[in-house]
C-alpha positions in Angstrom: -5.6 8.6 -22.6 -2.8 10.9 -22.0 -1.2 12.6 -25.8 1.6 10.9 -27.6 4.9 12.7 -26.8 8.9 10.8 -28.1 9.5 9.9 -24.2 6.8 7.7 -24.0 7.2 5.4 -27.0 9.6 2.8 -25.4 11.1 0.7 -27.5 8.6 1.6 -30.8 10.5 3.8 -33.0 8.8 6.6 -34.6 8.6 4.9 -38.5 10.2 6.5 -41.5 8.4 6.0 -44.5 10.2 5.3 -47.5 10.1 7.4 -50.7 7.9 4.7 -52.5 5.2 4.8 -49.9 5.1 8.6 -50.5 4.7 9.0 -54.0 2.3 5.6 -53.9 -0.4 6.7 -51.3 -2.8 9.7 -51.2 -1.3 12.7 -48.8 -4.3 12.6 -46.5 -4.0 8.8 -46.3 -0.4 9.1 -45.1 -1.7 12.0 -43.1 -3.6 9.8 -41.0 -1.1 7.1 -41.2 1.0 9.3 -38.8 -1.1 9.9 -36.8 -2.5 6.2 -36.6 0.9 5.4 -36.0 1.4 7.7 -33.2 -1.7 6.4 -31.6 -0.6 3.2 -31.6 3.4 3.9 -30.4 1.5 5.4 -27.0 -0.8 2.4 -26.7 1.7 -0.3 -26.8 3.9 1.6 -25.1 1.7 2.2 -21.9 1.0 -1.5 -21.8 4.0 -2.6 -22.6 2.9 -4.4 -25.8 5.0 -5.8 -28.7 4.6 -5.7 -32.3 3.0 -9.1 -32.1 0.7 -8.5 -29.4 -0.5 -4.9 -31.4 -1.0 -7.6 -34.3 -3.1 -9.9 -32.7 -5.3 -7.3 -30.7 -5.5 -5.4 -34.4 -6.5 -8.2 -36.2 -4.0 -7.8 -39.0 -1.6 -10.3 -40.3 1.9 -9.8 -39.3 3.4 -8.7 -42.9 0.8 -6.6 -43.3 1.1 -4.3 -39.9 4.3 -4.6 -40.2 4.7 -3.2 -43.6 2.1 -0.3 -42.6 3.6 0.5 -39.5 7.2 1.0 -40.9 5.7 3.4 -44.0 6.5 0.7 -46.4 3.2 -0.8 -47.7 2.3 -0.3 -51.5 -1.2 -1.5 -50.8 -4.2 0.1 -50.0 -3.0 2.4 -47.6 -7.2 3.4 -46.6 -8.1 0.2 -45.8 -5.4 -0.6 -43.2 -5.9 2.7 -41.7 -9.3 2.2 -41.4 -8.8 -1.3 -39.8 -6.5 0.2 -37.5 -8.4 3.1 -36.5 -11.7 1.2 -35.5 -9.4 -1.4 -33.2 -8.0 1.7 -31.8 -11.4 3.9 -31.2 -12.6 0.3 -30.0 -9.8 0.2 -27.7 -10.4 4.1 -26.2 -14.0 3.7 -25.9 -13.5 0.4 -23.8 -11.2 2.4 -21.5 -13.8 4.9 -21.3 -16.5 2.5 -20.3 -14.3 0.8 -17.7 -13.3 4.2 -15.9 -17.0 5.2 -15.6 -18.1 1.9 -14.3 -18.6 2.9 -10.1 -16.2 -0.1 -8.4 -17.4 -2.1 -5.9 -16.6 -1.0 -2.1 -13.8 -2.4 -0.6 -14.2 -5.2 2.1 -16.6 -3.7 5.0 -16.7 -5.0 8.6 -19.8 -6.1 9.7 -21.8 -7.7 12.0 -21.6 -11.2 10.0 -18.1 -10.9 8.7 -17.1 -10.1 12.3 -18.9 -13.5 13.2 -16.8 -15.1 10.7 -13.9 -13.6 11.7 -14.2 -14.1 14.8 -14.8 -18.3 14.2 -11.9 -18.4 11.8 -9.7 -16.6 14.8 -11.6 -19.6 17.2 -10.2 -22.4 15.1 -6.7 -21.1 14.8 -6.3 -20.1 18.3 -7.4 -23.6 19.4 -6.5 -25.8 16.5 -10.0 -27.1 16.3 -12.0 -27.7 13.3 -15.5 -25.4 12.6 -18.1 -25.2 10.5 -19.3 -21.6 8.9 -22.5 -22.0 6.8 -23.9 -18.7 4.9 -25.9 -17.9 2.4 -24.9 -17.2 -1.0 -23.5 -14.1 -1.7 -23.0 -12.7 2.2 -19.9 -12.3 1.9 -18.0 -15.3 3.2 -15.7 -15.5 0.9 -14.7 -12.0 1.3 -14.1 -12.3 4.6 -11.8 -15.2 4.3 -10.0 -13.6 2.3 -9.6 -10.5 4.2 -8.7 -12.8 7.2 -6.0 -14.5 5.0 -4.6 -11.1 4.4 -4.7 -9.6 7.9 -3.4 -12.7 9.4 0.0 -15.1 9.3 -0.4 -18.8 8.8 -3.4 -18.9 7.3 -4.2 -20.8 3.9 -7.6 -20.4 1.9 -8.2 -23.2 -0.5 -10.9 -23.5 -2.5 -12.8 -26.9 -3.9 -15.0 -27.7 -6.7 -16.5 -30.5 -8.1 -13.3 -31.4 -10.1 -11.3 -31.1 -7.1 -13.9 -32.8 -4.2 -12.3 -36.3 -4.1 -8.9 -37.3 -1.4 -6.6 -37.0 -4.5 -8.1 -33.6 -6.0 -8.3 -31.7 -2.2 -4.4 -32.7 -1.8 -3.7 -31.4 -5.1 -5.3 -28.2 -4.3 -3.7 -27.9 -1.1 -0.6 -28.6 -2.3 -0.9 -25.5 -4.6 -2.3 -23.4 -2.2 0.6 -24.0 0.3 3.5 -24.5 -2.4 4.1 -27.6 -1.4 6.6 -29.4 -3.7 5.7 -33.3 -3.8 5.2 -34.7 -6.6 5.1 -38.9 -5.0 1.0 -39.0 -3.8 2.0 -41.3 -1.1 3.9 -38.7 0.6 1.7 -35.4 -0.1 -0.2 -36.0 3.1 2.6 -35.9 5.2 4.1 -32.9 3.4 1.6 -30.8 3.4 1.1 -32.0 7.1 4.2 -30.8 7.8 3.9 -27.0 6.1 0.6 -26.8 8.7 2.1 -28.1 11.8 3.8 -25.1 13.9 5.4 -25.3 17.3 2.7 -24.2 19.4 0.0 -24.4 16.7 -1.6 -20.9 15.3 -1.5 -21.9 12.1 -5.2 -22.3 9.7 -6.8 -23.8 6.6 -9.5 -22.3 5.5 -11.7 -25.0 3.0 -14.2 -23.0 1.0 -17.0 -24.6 -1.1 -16.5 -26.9 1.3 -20.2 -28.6 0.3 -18.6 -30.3 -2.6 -16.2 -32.2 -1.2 -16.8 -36.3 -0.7 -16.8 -37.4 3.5 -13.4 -39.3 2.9 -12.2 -35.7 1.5 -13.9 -34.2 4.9 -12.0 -37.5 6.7 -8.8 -36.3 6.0 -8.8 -33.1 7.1 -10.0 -34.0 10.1 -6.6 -36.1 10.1 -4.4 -32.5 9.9 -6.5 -31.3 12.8 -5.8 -34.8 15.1 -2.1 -35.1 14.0 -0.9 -31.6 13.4 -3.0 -29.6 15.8 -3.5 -26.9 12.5 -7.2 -25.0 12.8 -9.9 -26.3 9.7 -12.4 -24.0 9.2 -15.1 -25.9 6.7 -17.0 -22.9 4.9 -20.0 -23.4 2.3 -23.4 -23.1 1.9 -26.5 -24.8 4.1 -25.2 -28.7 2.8 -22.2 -28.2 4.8 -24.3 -28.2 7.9 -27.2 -30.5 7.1 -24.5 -33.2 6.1 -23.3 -33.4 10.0 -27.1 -33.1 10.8 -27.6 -36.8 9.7 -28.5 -39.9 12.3 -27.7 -42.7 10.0 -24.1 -41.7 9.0 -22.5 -44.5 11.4 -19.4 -44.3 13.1 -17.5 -42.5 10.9 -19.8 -39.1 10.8 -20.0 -39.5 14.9 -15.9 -39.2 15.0 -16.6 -36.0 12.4 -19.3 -34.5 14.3 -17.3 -35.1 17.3 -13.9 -33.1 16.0 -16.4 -29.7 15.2 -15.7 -27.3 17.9 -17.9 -25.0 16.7 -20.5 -24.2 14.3 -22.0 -20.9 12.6 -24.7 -20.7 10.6 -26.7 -17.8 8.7 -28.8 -17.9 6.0 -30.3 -14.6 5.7 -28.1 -11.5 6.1 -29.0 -9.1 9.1 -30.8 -6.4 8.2 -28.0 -3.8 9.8 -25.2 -5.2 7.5 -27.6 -4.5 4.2 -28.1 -0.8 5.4 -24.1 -0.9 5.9 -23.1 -2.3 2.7 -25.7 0.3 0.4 -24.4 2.6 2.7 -21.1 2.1 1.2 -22.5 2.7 -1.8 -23.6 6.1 -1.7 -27.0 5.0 -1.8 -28.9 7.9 0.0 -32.6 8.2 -1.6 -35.0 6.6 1.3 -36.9 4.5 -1.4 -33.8 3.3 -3.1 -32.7 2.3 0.1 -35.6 0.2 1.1 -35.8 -1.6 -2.4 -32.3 -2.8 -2.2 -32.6 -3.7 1.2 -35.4 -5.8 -0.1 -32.9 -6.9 -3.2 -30.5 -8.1 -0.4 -33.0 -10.6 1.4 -33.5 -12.8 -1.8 -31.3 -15.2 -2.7 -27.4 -13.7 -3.3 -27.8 -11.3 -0.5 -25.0 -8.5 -1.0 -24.2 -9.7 -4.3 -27.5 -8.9 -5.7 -27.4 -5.9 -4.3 -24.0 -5.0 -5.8 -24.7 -6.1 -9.1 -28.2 -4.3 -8.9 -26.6 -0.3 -8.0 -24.0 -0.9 -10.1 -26.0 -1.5 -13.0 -28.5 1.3 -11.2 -25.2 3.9 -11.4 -25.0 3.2 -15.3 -28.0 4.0 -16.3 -28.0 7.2 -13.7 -24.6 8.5 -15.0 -25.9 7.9 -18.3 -29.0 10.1 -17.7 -27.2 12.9 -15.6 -29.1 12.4 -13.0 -28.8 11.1 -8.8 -28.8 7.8 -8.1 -32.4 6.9 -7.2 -35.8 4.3 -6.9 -36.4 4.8 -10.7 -32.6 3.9 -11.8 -32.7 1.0 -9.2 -35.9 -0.4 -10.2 -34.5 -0.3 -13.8 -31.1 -1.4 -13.0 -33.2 -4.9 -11.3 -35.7 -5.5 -14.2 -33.2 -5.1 -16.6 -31.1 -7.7 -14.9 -33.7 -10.4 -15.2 -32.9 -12.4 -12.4 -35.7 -12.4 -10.4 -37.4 -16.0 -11.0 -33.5 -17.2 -10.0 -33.2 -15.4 -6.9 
């Protein structure tokens, strides 16, 4: 945290005490009260945060900081310092933390993310609908997201229990698209229309797909017949047994029928684990092989994120290079393995 200098302040004026507030307190209290009070103009200033908000994050009633801020308060002058100083060590050694966590890498390409890629450029290309089914945590998500960024026309909604039914999905579509329509019998159509584009290329991406109902499933099928827009249908391995029924009836034929294409991967390739901890840093031969051995229980690259990030911790906290020991510590400490 950079020094407190006058051009930083912002709008927090440097407080004049009054002559009371002098005479009433002990010099090294007001002392520190300067000082406190410098602290705190640079804080709120580089975060842009009012009186009020200083308030609240201090824990002090509003009289009260006000009063000690502006050098007026005839109370104890100790205590309020004191109250004050722990928020603000609290607040510097939470920065601290934060700036020696190691930050996840940024997306990767990879041999499944490409296969993603390349179904979620299939399904816009042709305005079909497809299915993607991964495992947790091998980076689907990521990669629809990356392919939203990269790429025009392209919506990424995402669905949860709360949100499975007709209603709910149009609801969250109508969000994700900023589609103003507030009369349910006409949502379908409007968001219908924000989809449709002369000559098609446009995509909606459906993630957590798994937990929406068939009639939910129905309708989208409906955007693809009427306004030729890609669906790509992305979720875990209930997505793809779902469409695996016989006794469905007609209704899941004329869905199975409208899926172009289907992906499926439940474990991640052994190439894209030795990319990702690659991407890491990781570059001790045993640390290597555990994670890779993190990576093919359940959560995939997630566990293995989680587990050298934790593994970094303990390492920078020791001094020492990343290796088996800190991993092997970072994973028991984690716990997780009867939930993988």
């Amino acid at each position: 945290m950079s020094r407190y200098t006058p051009t930083n302040i912002g709008s927090w004026d440097r407080p004049q005490p009054t002559p009371d507030f002098l005479s009433k307190h002990d010099s090294a209290d007001v002392t520190e009260w300067q000082i406190l009070t410098a602290r705190v103009m640079e804080v709120a200033s580089l975060n842009r945060w009012t009186k009020a908000e200083v308030t609240r994050r201090a824990g002090m009633r509003d009289g009260t900081f006000s009063q000690w801020f502006s050098g007026s308060y005839l109370g104890r002058l100790d205590t309020n310092n004191q109250t004050v100083r722990h928020w603000l060590d609290a607040l510097e050694d939470a920065a601290s933390l934060a700036g020696a966590i190691r930050q996840s890498p940024r997306f990767i390409k990879m041999r499944g993310s490409e296969e993603v890629a390349s179904t979620l450029r299939w399904a816009q290309m042709t305005g079909d609908m497809v299915m993607i089914t991964f495992g947790a945590g091998m980076g689907k998500t990521a990669t629809c997201r990356n392919y939203v960024a990269t790429n025009p026309h392209v919506y990424h909604a995402t669905v949860s229990p709360h949100t499975k039914t007709v209603h709910g999905m149009l609801t969250e579509l109508a969000t994700e698209l900023d589609v103003q329509q507030h009369n349910p019998a006409k949502l379908t159509r409007a968001i219908g229309q924000k989809l449709a584009r002369i000559g098609g290329g446009s995509l909606l991406i459906i993630d957590e797909a798994q937990n929406l109902v068939d009639e939910a499933i129905n309708q989208l099928r409906h955007f693809v017949d009427i306004y030729q827009c890609g669906v790509a249908l992305v979720g875990n391995e209930e997505v793809y047994s779902r469409f695996g029924r016989t006794n469905g009836g007609p209704s899941y034929a004329q869905l199975k029928s409208r899926v172009g294409t289907r992906l499926k991967r439940i474990k991640p390739y052994l190439e894209d684990l030795e990319t990702f901890i690659a991407a890491w840093d990781v570059t001790d031969p045993d640390a290597i092989k555990f994670l890779i051995g993190v990576g093919m229980k359940g959560g995939a690259l997630r566990q293995v994120d989680k587990t050298v990030k934790l593994a970094y911790s303990i390492a920078d906290e020791r001094a020492e290079p990343l290796g088996l020991k800190h991993v092997q510590a970072a994973w028991k400490n984690r716990d997780v393995e009867g939930l993988a």
